[in-house]
C-alpha positions as CSV (number, residue, x, y, z in Angstrom):
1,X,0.0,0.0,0.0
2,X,1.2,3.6,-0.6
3,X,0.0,7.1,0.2
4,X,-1.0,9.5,-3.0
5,X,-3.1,13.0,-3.3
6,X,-5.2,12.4,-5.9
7,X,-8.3,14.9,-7.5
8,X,-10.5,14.6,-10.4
9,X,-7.6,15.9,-12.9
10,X,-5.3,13.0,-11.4
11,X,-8.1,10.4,-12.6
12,X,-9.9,12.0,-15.2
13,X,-6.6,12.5,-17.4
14,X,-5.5,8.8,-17.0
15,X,-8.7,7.9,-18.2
16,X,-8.7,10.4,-21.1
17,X,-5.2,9.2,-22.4
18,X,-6.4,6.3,-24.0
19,X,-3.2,4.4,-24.9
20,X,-1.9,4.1,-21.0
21,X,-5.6,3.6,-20.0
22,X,-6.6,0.9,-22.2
23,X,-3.1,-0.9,-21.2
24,X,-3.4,-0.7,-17.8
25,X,-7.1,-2.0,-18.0
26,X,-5.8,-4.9,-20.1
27,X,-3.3,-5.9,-17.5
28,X,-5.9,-5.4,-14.6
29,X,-8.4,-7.8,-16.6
30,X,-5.5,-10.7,-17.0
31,X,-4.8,-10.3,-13.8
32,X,-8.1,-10.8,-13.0
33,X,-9.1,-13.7,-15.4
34,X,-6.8,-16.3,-13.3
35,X,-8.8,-19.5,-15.8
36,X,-7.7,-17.6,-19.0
37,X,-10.7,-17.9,-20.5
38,X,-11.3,-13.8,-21.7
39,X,-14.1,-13.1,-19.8
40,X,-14.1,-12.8,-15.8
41,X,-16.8,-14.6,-14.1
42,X,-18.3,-13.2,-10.6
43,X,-16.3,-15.3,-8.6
44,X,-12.8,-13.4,-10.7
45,X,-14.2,-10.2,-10.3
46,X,-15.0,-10.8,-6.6
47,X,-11.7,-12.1,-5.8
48,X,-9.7,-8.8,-7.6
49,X,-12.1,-6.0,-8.1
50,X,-11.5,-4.9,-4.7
51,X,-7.6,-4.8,-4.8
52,X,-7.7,-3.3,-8.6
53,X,-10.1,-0.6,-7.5
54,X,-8.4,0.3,-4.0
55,X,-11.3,-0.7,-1.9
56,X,-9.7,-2.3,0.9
57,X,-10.0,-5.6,2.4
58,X,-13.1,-5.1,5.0
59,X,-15.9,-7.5,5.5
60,X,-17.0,-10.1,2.5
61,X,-19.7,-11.5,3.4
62,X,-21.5,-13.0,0.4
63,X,-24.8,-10.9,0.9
64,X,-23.3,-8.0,1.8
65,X,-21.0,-8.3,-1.9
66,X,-23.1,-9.8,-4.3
67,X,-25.8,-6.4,-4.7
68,X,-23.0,-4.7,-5.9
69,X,-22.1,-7.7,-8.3
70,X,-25.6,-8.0,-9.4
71,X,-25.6,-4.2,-10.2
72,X,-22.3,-4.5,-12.4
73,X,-23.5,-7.8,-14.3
74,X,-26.6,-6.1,-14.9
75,X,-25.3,-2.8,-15.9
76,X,-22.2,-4.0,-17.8
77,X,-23.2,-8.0,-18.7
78,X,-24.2,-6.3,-22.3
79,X,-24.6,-9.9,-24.0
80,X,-26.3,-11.2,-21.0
81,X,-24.0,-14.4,-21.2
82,X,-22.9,-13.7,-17.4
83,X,-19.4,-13.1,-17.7
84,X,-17.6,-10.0,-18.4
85,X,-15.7,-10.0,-21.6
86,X,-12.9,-7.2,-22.1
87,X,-14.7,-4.4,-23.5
88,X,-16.7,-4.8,-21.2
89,X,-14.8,-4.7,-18.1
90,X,-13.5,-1.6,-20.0
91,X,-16.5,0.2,-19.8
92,X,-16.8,-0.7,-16.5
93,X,-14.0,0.5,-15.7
94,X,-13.9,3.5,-17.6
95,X,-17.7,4.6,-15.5
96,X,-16.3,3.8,-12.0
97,X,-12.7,5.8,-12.5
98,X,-14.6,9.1,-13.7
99,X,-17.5,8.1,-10.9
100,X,-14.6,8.4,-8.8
101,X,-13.1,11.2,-10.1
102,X,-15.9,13.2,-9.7
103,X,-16.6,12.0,-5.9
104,X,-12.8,13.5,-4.8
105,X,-13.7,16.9,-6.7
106,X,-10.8,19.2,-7.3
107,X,-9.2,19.4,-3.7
108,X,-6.4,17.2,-3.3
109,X,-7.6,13.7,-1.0
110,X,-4.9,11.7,0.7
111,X,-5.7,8.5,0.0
112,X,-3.8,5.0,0.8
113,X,-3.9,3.1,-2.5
114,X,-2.7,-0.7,-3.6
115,X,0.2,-0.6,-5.5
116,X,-1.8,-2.8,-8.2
117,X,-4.9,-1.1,-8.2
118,X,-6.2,1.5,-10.8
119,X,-5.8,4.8,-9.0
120,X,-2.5,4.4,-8.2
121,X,-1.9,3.5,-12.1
122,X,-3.8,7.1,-12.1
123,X,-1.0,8.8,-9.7
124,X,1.7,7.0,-11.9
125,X,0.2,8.5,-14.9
126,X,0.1,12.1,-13.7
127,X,4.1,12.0,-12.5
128,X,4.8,10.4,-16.2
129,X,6.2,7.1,-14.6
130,X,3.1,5.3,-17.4
Protein backbone atom coordinates (compact mmCIF):
# COMPACT_ATOMS: atom_id res chain seq x y z
CA UNK A 1 0.00 0.00 0.00
CA UNK A 2 1.19 3.65 -0.57
CA UNK A 3 0.04 7.13 0.18
CA UNK A 4 -0.98 9.48 -3.02
CA UNK A 5 -3.10 12.96 -3.34
CA UNK A 6 -5.25 12.42 -5.90
CA UNK A 7 -8.30 14.90 -7.52
CA UNK A 8 -10.49 14.55 -10.36
CA UNK A 9 -7.65 15.94 -12.92
CA UNK A 10 -5.27 12.98 -11.38
CA UNK A 11 -8.15 10.41 -12.55
CA UNK A 12 -9.94 11.99 -15.17
CA UNK A 13 -6.57 12.54 -17.36
CA UNK A 14 -5.55 8.79 -16.96
CA UNK A 15 -8.73 7.90 -18.16
CA UNK A 16 -8.71 10.36 -21.12
CA UNK A 17 -5.23 9.18 -22.38
CA UNK A 18 -6.44 6.32 -24.05
CA UNK A 19 -3.23 4.42 -24.93
CA UNK A 20 -1.94 4.08 -20.96
CA UNK A 21 -5.64 3.60 -20.00
CA UNK A 22 -6.60 0.94 -22.17
CA UNK A 23 -3.12 -0.88 -21.23
CA UNK A 24 -3.42 -0.67 -17.80
CA UNK A 25 -7.14 -1.96 -18.01
CA UNK A 26 -5.84 -4.85 -20.07
CA UNK A 27 -3.31 -5.86 -17.47
CA UNK A 28 -5.95 -5.42 -14.60
CA UNK A 29 -8.44 -7.82 -16.57
CA UNK A 30 -5.46 -10.69 -17.03
CA UNK A 31 -4.85 -10.25 -13.76
CA UNK A 32 -8.12 -10.82 -12.97
CA UNK A 33 -9.06 -13.66 -15.38
CA UNK A 34 -6.76 -16.33 -13.30
CA UNK A 35 -8.76 -19.47 -15.80
CA UNK A 36 -7.68 -17.57 -18.97
CA UNK A 37 -10.75 -17.93 -20.48
CA UNK A 38 -11.30 -13.83 -21.74
CA UNK A 39 -14.13 -13.11 -19.76
CA UNK A 40 -14.13 -12.77 -15.83
CA UNK A 41 -16.77 -14.61 -14.12
CA UNK A 42 -18.28 -13.23 -10.59
CA UNK A 43 -16.30 -15.27 -8.63
CA UNK A 44 -12.84 -13.40 -10.68
CA UNK A 45 -14.16 -10.19 -10.34
CA UNK A 46 -14.96 -10.82 -6.59
CA UNK A 47 -11.70 -12.11 -5.79
CA UNK A 48 -9.68 -8.84 -7.62
CA UNK A 49 -12.05 -6.02 -8.09
CA UNK A 50 -11.51 -4.86 -4.70
CA UNK A 51 -7.56 -4.85 -4.81
CA UNK A 52 -7.72 -3.34 -8.64
CA UNK A 53 -10.15 -0.64 -7.47
CA UNK A 54 -8.41 0.27 -4.05
CA UNK A 55 -11.35 -0.73 -1.87
CA UNK A 56 -9.73 -2.25 0.92
CA UNK A 57 -9.98 -5.59 2.39
CA UNK A 58 -13.14 -5.08 5.04
CA UNK A 59 -15.91 -7.55 5.45
CA UNK A 60 -16.99 -10.14 2.50
CA UNK A 61 -19.71 -11.48 3.37
CA UNK A 62 -21.52 -12.97 0.35
CA UNK A 63 -24.85 -10.95 0.90
CA UNK A 64 -23.28 -7.98 1.77
CA UNK A 65 -20.98 -8.35 -1.93
CA UNK A 66 -23.11 -9.82 -4.30
CA UNK A 67 -25.81 -6.40 -4.70
CA UNK A 68 -23.02 -4.69 -5.93
CA UNK A 69 -22.12 -7.72 -8.28
CA UNK A 70 -25.57 -8.04 -9.40
CA UNK A 71 -25.64 -4.17 -10.19
CA UNK A 72 -22.32 -4.46 -12.41
CA UNK A 73 -23.54 -7.82 -14.28
CA UNK A 74 -26.59 -6.08 -14.87
CA UNK A 75 -25.30 -2.79 -15.93
CA UNK A 76 -22.24 -4.02 -17.84
CA UNK A 77 -23.17 -7.98 -18.71
CA UNK A 78 -24.22 -6.28 -22.34
CA UNK A 79 -24.60 -9.91 -24.02
CA UNK A 80 -26.32 -11.25 -20.96
CA UNK A 81 -24.00 -14.43 -21.18
CA UNK A 82 -22.87 -13.73 -17.37
CA UNK A 83 -19.39 -13.07 -17.69
CA UNK A 84 -17.61 -10.01 -18.36
CA UNK A 85 -15.70 -10.03 -21.62
CA UNK A 86 -12.92 -7.20 -22.07
CA UNK A 87 -14.74 -4.42 -23.55
CA UNK A 88 -16.66 -4.83 -21.24
CA UNK A 89 -14.75 -4.70 -18.12
CA UNK A 90 -13.45 -1.56 -19.98
CA UNK A 91 -16.47 0.20 -19.77
CA UNK A 92 -16.78 -0.74 -16.47
CA UNK A 93 -14.00 0.55 -15.70
CA UNK A 94 -13.86 3.47 -17.60
CA UNK A 95 -17.67 4.63 -15.50
CA UNK A 96 -16.29 3.81 -12.05
CA UNK A 97 -12.70 5.76 -12.48
CA UNK A 98 -14.59 9.07 -13.65
CA UNK A 99 -17.47 8.13 -10.95
CA UNK A 100 -14.61 8.41 -8.85
CA UNK A 101 -13.13 11.25 -10.15
CA UNK A 102 -15.85 13.22 -9.65
CA UNK A 103 -16.57 11.98 -5.87
CA UNK A 104 -12.79 13.46 -4.77
CA UNK A 105 -13.69 16.88 -6.71
CA UNK A 106 -10.80 19.21 -7.27
CA UNK A 107 -9.23 19.43 -3.71
CA UNK A 108 -6.37 17.17 -3.28
CA UNK A 109 -7.61 13.70 -1.04
CA UNK A 110 -4.94 11.67 0.71
CA UNK A 111 -5.73 8.54 -0.02
CA UNK A 112 -3.83 4.96 0.79
CA UNK A 113 -3.87 3.06 -2.53
CA UNK A 114 -2.73 -0.72 -3.60
CA UNK A 115 0.18 -0.58 -5.50
CA UNK A 116 -1.82 -2.76 -8.23
CA UNK A 117 -4.93 -1.07 -8.19
CA UNK A 118 -6.18 1.51 -10.83
CA UNK A 119 -5.84 4.77 -8.99
CA UNK A 120 -2.47 4.35 -8.22
CA UNK A 121 -1.91 3.51 -12.08
CA UNK A 122 -3.78 7.14 -12.05
CA UNK A 123 -0.95 8.76 -9.72
CA UNK A 124 1.74 7.03 -11.89
CA UNK A 125 0.21 8.47 -14.85
CA UNK A 126 0.10 12.15 -13.66
CA UNK A 127 4.09 11.98 -12.50
CA UNK A 128 4.83 10.44 -16.24
CA UNK A 129 6.21 7.08 -14.64
CA UNK A 130 3.13 5.32 -17.37
Amino acid sequence: MSLAVVNETTVTTFVEDRKAFENCVEECFEMLDVDGDRVLSRSELREGFSKIMSLGHGSREEEKIDPLFNTIFNRFDEDRNGSIDPQEFRCLIRELMFAMGRGFGNSPVLVVLEIDSLLMKAVEHEFGRI
